[in-house]
Each structure stands twice: as C-alpha cells, then as structure tokens.
C-alpha positions as CSV (number, residue, x, y, z in Angstrom):
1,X,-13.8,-8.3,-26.1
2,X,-11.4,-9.8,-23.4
3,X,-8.5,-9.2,-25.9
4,X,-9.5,-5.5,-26.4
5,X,-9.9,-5.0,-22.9
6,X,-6.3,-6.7,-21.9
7,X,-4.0,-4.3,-24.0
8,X,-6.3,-1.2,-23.0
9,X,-5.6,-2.1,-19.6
10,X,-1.7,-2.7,-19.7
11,X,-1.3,0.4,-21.9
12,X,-3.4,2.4,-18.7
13,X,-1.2,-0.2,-16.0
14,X,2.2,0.2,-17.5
15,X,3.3,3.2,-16.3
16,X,1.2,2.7,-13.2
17,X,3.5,-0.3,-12.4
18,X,6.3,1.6,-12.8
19,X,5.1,4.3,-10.5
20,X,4.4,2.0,-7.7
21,X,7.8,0.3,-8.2
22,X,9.3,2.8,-8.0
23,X,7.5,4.4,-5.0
24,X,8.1,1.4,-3.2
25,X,12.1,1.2,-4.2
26,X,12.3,3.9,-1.6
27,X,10.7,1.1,0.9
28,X,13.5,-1.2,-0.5
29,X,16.7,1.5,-0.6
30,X,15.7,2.4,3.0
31,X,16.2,-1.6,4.2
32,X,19.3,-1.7,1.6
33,X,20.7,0.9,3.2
34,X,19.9,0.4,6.2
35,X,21.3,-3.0,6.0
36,X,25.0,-1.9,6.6
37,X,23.9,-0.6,9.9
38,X,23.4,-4.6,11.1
39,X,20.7,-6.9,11.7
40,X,19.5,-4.7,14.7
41,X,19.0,-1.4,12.5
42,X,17.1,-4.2,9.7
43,X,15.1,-5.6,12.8
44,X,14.1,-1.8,13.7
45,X,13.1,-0.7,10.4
46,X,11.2,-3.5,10.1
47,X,8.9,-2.4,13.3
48,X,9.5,1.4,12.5
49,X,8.2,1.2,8.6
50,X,5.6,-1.4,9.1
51,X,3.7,0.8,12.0
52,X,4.3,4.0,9.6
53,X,2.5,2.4,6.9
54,X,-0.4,0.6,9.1
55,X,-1.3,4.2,10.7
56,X,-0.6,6.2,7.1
57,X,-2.8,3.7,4.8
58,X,-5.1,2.7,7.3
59,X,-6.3,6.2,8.5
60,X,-5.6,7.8,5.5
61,X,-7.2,4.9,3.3
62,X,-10.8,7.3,3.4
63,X,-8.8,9.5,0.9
64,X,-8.5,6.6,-1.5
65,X,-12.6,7.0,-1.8
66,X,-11.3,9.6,-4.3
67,X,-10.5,7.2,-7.1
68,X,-13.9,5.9,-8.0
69,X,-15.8,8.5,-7.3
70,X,-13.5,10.7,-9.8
71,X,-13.2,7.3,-12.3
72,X,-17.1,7.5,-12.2
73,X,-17.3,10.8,-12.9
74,X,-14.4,11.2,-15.6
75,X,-16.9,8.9,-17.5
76,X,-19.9,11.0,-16.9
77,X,-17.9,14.1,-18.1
78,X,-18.4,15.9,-14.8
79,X,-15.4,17.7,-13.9
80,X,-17.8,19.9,-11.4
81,X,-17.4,16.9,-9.1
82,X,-14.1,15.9,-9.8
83,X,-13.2,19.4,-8.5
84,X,-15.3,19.1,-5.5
85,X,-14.3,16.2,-3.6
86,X,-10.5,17.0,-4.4
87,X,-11.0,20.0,-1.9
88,X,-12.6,17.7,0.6
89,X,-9.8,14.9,0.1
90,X,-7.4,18.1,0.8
91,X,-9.5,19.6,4.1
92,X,-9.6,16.2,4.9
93,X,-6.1,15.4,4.9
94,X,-5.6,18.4,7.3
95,X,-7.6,16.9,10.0
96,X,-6.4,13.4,9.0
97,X,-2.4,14.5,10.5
98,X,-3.9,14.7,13.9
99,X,-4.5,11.6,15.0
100,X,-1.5,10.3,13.4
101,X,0.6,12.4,14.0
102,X,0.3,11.9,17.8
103,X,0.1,8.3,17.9
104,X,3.9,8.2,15.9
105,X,5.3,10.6,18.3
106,X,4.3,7.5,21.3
107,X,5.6,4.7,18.9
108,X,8.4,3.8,21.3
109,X,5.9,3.3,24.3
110,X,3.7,1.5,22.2
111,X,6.8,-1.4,21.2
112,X,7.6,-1.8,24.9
113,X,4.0,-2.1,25.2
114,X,3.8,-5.2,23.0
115,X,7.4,-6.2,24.4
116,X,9.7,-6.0,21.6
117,X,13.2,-6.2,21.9
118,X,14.5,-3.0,24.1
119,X,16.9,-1.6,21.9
120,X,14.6,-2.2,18.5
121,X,12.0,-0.6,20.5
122,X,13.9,2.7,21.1
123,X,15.4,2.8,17.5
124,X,12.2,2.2,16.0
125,X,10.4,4.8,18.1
126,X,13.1,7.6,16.6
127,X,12.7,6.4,13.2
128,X,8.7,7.3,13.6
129,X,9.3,10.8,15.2
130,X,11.5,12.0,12.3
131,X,9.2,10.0,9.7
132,X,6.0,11.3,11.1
133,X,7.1,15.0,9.5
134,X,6.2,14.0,6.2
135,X,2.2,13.0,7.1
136,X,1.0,16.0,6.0
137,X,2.6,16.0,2.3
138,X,1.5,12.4,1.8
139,X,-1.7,12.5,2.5
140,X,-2.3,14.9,0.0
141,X,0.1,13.3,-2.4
142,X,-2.2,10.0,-2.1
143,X,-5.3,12.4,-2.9
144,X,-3.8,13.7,-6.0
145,X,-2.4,10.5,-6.9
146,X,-5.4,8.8,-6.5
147,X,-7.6,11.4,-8.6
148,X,-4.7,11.4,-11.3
149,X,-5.0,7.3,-11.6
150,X,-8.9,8.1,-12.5
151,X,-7.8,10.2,-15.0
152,X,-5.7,7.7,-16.7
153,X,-3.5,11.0,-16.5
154,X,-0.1,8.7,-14.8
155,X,2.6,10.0,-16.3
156,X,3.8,12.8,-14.3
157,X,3.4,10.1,-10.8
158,X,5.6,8.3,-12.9
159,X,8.3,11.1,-13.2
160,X,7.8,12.6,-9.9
161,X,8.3,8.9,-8.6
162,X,11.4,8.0,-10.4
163,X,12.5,11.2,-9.3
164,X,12.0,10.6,-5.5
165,X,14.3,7.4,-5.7
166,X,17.3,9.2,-6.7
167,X,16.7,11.6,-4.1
168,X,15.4,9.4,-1.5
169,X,19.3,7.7,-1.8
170,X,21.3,10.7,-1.4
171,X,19.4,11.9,1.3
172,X,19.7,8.9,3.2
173,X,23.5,8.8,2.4
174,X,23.7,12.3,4.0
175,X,21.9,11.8,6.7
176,X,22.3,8.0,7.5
177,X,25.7,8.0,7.0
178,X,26.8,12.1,7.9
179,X,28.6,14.2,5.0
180,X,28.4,17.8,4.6
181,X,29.7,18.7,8.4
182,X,25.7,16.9,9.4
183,X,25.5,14.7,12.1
184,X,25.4,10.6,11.4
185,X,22.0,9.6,12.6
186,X,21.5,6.3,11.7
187,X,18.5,4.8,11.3
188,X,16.6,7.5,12.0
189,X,18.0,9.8,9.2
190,X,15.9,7.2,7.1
191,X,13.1,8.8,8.5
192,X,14.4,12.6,8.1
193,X,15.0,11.2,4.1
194,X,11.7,9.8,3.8
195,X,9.6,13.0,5.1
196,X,11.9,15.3,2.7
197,X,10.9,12.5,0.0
198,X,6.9,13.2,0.8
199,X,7.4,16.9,1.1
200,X,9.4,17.0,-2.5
201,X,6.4,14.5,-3.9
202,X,3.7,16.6,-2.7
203,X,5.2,19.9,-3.9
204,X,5.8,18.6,-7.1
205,X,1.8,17.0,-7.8
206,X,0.3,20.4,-6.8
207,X,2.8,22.0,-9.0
208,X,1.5,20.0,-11.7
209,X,-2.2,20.1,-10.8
210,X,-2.4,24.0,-11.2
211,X,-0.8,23.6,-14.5
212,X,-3.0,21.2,-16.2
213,X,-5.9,21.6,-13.9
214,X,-5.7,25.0,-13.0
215,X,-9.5,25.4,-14.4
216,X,-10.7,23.4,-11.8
217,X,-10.1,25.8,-8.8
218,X,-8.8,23.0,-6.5
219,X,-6.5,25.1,-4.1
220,X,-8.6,27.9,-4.1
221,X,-9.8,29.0,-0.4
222,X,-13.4,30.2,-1.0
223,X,-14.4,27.1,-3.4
224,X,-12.9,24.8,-0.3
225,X,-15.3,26.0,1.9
226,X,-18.0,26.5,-0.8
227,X,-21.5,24.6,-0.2
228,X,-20.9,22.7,-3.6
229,X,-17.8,21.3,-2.2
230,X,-18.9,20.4,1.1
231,X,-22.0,18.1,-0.2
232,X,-19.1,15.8,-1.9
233,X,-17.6,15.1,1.8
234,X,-20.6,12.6,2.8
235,X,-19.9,11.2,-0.7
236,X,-16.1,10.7,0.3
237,X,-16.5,9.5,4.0
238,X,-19.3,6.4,3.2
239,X,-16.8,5.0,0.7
240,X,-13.6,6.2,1.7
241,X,-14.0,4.9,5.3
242,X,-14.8,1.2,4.6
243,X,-12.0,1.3,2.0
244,X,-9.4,2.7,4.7
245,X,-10.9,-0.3,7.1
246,X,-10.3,-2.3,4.5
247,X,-6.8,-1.3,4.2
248,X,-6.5,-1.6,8.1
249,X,-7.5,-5.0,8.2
250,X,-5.2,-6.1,5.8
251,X,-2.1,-4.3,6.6
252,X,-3.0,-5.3,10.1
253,X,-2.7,-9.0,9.2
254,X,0.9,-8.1,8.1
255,X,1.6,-6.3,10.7
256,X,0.7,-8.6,13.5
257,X,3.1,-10.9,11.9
258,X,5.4,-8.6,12.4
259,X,5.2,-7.8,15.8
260,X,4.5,-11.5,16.5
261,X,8.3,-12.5,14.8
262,X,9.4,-10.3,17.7
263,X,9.1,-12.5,20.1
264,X,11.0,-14.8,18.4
265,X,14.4,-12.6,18.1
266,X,15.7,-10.5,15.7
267,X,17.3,-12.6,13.8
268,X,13.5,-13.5,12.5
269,X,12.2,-10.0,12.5
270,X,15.3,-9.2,10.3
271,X,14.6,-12.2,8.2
272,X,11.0,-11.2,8.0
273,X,11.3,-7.9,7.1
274,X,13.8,-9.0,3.6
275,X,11.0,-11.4,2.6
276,X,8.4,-9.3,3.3
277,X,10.0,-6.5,1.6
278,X,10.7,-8.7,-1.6
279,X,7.5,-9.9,-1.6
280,X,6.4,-6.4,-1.9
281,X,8.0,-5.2,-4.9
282,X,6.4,-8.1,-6.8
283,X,3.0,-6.9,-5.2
284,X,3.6,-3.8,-6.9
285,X,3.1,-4.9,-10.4
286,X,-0.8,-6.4,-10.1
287,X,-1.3,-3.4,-7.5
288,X,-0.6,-1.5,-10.6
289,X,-2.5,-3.9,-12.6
290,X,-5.6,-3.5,-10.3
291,X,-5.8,-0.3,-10.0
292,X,-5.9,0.4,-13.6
293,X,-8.7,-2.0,-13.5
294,X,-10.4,-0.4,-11.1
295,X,-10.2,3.0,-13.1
296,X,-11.5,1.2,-16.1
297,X,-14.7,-0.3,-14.4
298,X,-15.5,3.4,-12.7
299,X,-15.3,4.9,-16.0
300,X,-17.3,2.6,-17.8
301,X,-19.8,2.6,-14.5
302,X,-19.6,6.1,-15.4
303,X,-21.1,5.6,-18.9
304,X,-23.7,3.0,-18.1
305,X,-21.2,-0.2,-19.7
306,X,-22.0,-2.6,-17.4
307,X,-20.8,-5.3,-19.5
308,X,-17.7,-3.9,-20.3
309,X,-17.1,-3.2,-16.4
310,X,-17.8,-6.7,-15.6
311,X,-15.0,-7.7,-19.3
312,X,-12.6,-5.1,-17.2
313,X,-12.9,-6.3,-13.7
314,X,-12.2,-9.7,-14.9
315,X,-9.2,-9.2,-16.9
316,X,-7.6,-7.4,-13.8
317,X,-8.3,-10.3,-11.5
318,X,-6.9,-12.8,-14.3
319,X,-3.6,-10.5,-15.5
320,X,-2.9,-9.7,-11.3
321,X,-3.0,-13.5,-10.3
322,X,-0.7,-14.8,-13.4
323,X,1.6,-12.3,-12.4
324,X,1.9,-13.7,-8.8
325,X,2.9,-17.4,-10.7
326,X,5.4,-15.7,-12.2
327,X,7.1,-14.1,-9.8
328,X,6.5,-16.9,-7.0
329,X,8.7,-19.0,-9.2
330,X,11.8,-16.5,-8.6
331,X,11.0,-17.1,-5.0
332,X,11.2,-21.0,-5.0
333,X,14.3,-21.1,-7.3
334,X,16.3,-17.9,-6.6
335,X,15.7,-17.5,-2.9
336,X,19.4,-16.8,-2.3
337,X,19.8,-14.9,-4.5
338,X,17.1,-12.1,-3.6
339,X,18.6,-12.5,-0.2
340,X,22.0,-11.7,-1.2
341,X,21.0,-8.1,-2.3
342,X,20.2,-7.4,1.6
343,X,22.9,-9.5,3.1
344,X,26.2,-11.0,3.2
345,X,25.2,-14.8,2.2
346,X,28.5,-15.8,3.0
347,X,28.8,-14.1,6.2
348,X,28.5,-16.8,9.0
349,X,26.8,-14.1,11.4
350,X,24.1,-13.8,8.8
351,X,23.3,-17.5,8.6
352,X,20.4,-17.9,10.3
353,X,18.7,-14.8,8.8
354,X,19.5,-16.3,5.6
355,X,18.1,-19.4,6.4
356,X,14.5,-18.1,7.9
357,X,14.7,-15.5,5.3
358,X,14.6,-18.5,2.8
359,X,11.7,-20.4,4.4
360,X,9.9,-17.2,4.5
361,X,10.2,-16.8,0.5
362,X,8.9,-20.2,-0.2
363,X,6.0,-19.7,1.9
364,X,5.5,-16.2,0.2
365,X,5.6,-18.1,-3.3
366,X,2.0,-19.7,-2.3
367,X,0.1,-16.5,-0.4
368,X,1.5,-14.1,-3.3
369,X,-0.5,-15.5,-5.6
370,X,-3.7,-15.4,-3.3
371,X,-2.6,-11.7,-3.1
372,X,-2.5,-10.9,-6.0
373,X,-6.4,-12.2,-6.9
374,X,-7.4,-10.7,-3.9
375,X,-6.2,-6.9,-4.6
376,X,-8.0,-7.7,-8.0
377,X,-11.3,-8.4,-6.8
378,X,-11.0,-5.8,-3.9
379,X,-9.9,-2.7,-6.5
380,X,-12.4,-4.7,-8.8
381,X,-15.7,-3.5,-6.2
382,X,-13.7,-0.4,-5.4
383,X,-14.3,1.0,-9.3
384,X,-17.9,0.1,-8.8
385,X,-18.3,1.8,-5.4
386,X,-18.7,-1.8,-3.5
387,X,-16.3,-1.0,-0.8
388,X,-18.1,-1.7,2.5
389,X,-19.0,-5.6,0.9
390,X,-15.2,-5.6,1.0
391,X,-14.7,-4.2,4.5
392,X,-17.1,-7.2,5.9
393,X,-15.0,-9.6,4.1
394,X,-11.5,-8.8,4.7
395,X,-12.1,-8.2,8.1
396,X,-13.4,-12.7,8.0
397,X,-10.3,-13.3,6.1
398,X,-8.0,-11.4,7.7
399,X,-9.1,-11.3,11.6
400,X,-11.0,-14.2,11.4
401,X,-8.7,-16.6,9.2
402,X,-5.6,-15.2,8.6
403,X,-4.6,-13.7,12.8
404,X,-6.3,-16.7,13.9
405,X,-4.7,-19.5,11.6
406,X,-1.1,-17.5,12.1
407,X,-1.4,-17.4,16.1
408,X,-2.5,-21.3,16.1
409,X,0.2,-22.6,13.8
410,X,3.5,-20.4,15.4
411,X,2.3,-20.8,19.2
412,X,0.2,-23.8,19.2
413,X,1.5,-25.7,16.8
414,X,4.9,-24.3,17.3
415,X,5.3,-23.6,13.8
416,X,7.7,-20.5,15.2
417,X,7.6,-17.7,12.3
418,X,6.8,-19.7,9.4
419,X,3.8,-20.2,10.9
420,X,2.6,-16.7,11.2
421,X,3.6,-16.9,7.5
422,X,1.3,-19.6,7.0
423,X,-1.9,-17.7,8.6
424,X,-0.9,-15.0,6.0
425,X,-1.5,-17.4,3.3
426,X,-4.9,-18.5,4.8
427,X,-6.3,-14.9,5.4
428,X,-5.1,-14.5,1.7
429,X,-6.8,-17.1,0.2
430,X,-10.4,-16.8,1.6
431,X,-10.0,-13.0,0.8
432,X,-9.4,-13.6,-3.1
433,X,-12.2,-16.6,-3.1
434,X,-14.8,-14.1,-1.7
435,X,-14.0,-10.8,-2.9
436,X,-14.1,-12.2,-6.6
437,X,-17.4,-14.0,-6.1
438,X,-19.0,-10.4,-5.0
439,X,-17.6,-9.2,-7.8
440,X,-19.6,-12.0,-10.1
441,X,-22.9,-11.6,-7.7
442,X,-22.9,-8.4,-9.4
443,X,-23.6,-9.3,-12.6
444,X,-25.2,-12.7,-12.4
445,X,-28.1,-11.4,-10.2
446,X,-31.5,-10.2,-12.3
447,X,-30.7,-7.1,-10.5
448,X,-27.0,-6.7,-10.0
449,X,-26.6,-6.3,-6.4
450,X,-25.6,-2.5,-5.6
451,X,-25.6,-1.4,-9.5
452,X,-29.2,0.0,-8.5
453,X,-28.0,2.7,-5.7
454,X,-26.2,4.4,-8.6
C-alpha cells in the first residue's frame, strides 16, 4: 500500500516541486542580481524580503485554509463548496491588503526601530514600498493556487511559474540596472519587478480559472455576496487563521534570526541571507512533497479512507525528510561552491562573507532535515483539518525553543550568528518530533482524536 501510495504522490508532487522552485528562483534571481549591487544592497534585501514574506504569509496564511477544505470536498464531489469559499478567500484577500499594506509602507521606521544598520534600513524600507504594490495580486494568486493544488489540477501554476522567472529577470534588468531611457533604481527596482511579477501571476490564474472553471461562478458579483457563499467564511477563518499563526510563528523564527545577525554587521546579514536563501530552494522540493500529501489525505478524508490518509500522511513525512539528507550533503561538501553563485569566492573583500556563509551551511545541513519532517507532519494535520493542534505546537518550538535557544547561544553564549543558527535547528527539531506524533494520535486512539468533528 506504501508503494502505491509513494508513486501516486510523486506523480501529484512533481510538478508541484517544480512550481515552487521555480516561484522561489524569483526569491534567488532577486539576491543574484542583486548581488552586483555589493554586500550592502545583499544585506538590504535580506531585511527587505524577509519582512515582505513574514507580513505576506503570515497574514495572508488564513487563505491557505482553502486547500483542505477544497481537498475535502474534491473527494466528496462537492463543487457547490469548492465555489463557495473561493469567493470568500477572494473578499477576503480585499480586506487582507489593508493591514499589510500600511505596515510595508512604515518598514523603514520599523528597521531603525530594531536598530539595524542606517543605510540597510533606508534601502530596505524602499525596497518594501515598491514591493508592497503587488499585495493585492498575490493574495489572490495564493487563493487560486491553493484551490488548484486540491484539485491535483498543477500544471498551469507550473507554466505560469516558469513563466514569471523569465520575466521576473528582465524586469529586474530594466529596472535594477536602467535601459530603455528608465531610471537605475537599484535595489528597489527589485521590488517594482516583483509586484509586476504578482500582477502578471494573478492575471494569468483568473484567466485560467474562468476557462476551465467558468461553471463555478467564482468572479461573479451577486454569488460573492450570496448567503451560500458567506456561510463558507466561518469555515475559512477557524482553519485558515491557526494555519496563518502557524505560518507566523515559523517565519518569525527565521526572521528574528535575521534581524538578530544585524547587530552583528552586514557582513553576517549578507552571509545569512545566501545560506538562508540556499537553504530555501532545497526546502522547496518536500514543500512540494508535502503539499501533495496534504491534498491526498483531504481527499481521501473526503471519501471516508482513513487508512489510506494515515498510508498518505506517512509517506509525505518519510519522502520530505530523505530529501533533506540529500541535499544536506551538498551543503557539508559543496559549501563553496553554492556560495560562489552569489559571490566572488576569490574576492578578498568577500572573505569573511564567505567564511560565515560557510558555517551557516553546515549548520543548515542538520536543521534542514528537521525541516523538512516538520512541514510533513504540519501539511500532514493541514489535509485533515488539524491546524490549531499545530498552531499550539509551533508556537512551543518556535517561541519557546527555537527564539529562546538562538538568543541564549549568540548572546549568552557568544556563539555570534551561528548561534542563532543553532536555535533554528532546535525550534526545528521539537516541531517535527511533535507535529508527527499528532499526526499518529490520530489514528492510534479508539477514537481518532478530531476525525469525529467531521
């Protein structure tokens, strides 16, 4: 059953993995590119992206409530619902830009705040007010996305992703860099490039959705309003929110080592940002992997196969943390390597970036791993509506463990920025321990805690 259940998840992950690779090559262009700016324009992308993405997938994390409740209903064959709660995720994006939309436009207050290098501070704080035009657009893209996962309908993300790198490159070329009579803007044409990125992405998805689901009435303005549609939005809100927590705590984890290798220059911001960003793109594939999964456990939810959820949830756990092995073994033997597609190796100005940037790697060899069972067993509960079980518990591993533990080995230990790297491994680890034993309690109990609300 296992076997059966491993190649129907790769042939649903496959192109899901690509998709997320390449949404998040746009991640890596942008701190390629940027990269031939210096290690100041590095050091300021490295605030500037990381706060972008806290606020986006933290407040916007209710949307991804969207995936099992559509996964869920694909496999009860009710496309009534599926409909439904797409218009809320949509309304809801709407009133979602609000409050993130005016805490980007203060980003620059809020680095001085936390005392941050001066000049990062300001460069960072443009980058977010040229980024912050592309809310909008990606909300809505991550609703779509998210309902099209469900579907096991990934294909066009795929395209529209692949797609979005090309054109994420030229228009940071243009505006980066100035051609075509435009003004050179630096770093923060990364953030004009991006929002035209989300704007082109979001475009495209609707584009495709009234094609294939033009049946469904999604966009239209009377069934957005309608009562039907508005009893899905409790539906959405009590397990969107704890997933978006969820997603808070976690990318706040990240994000406080961030803000924390501030304080130690920017040579170790820069040096933080290429390992965390390389670390990353290997997160991608059991992201992938996971949320394939977790489409595969709705659906069989859906049709009352609690054995072959459990079979499902398992085999994404076990395929996402083998895949961490592998590509924490590129990290301990090829750290120079990866390096050298961000930097000038050779370059003595760049030495001590390298060198920290190397450090950083092996370290991330050991918590990717932990990272990667941990996204199983949190997309694992998400495909079987458990998501405020894994609200509690990242907010112990990561707040309790994984801030604390990093705090304690860089200042108190002075550990420096390894050891923020360190707590990240910690609040890692006890993450993937517990998530994955909820997922078992759910199945080994008489009554398999939470199957009953259903």
């Amino acid at each position: 059953m296992y076997r059966q259940e491993f190649f129907a998840l790769i042939k649903l992950a496959f192109p899901l993995v690509l998709a997320h690779l390449a949404q998040h090559t746009i991640s890596f262009v942008d701190t390629l590119m940027v990269g031939r700016l210096g290690n100041d324009a590095i050091a300021g992308i490295a605030l500037g992206s990381t706060t972008f993405y806290f606020v986006v997938f933290a407040i916007s994390g209710v949307l991804l409530g969207v995936s099992p409740i559509v996964s869920q209903a694909k496999g009860a064959n009710d496309e009534t619902k599926i409909a439904a709660v797409l218009r809320q995720a949509i309304l809801l994006s709407a009133l979602l830009l609000i409050p993130c939309w005016l805490l980007l436009q203060n980003g620059e207050a809020l680095f001085h705040w936390m005392k941050q290098p001066p000049d990062v501070a300001q460069q960072s704080g443009e980058y977010l007010k040229a980024i912050s035009w592309g809310l909008l657009p990606n909300f809505i893209f991550i609703s779509l996305r998210s309902a099209l996962e469900s579907l096991a309908d990934t294909r066009p993300v795929l395209i529209i992703s692949c797609f979005n790198v090309t054109l994420n490159i030229v228009a940071n070329e243009i505006l980066m860099f100035g051609h075509f009579g435009l003004p050179e803007l630096g770093l923060v044409g990364t953030g004009y490039a991006s929002a035209i990125v989300m704007w082109c992405a979001c475009l495209m998805l609707i584009f495709y959705f009234r094609l294939k689901y033009g049946h469904l009435n999604i966009f239209t303005f009377e069934q957005l309003l309608s009562r039907q549609s508005r009893s899905q939005l409790w539906e959405l809100i009590r397990i969107g929110v704890p997933i978006g927590i969820t997603i808070g705590f976690e990318i706040s984890m990240f994000s406080a080592s961030t803000f924390g290798m501030g304080w130690f220059g920017k040579d170790a911001l820069a040096a933080h940002q290429i390992a965390l960003q390389t670390a990353s793109i290997a997160f991608m594939i059991p992201l992938g992997i996971s949320i394939a999964a977790s489409a595969r456990v709705g659906q069989l939810m859906g049709g009352n196969d609690l054995q072959g959820a459990q079979v499902a949830g398992y085999t994404g756990i076990v395929v996402s943390g083998m895949i961490m092995v592998a590509t924490g073994l590129c990290f301990i033997f090829l750290p120079r390597n990866l390096i050298a597609i961000y930097l000038d190796i050779a370059d003595p100005e760049n030495s001590v970036v390298v060198a920290k940037a190397v450090s950083f790697l092996f370290i991330a060899a050991a918590f990717g791993v932990f990272d990667g069972l941990q996204v199983g067993g949190s997309m694992a509960l998400r495909g079987l509506k458990d998501t405020r079980a894994a609200m509690v518990i990242t907010m112990i591993a990561y707040w309790g463990c994984g801030i604390t533990s990093g705090a304690i080995f860089a200042f108190t230990l002075g550990k420096g920025g390894e050891g923020l790297w360190y707590g990240l491994t910690v609040g890692l680890a006890v993450a993937s321990v517990i998530l994955v034993l909820r997922f078992r309690s759910h199945f080994d109990a008489d009554e398999p805690c939470g199957l009953s609300e259903r």
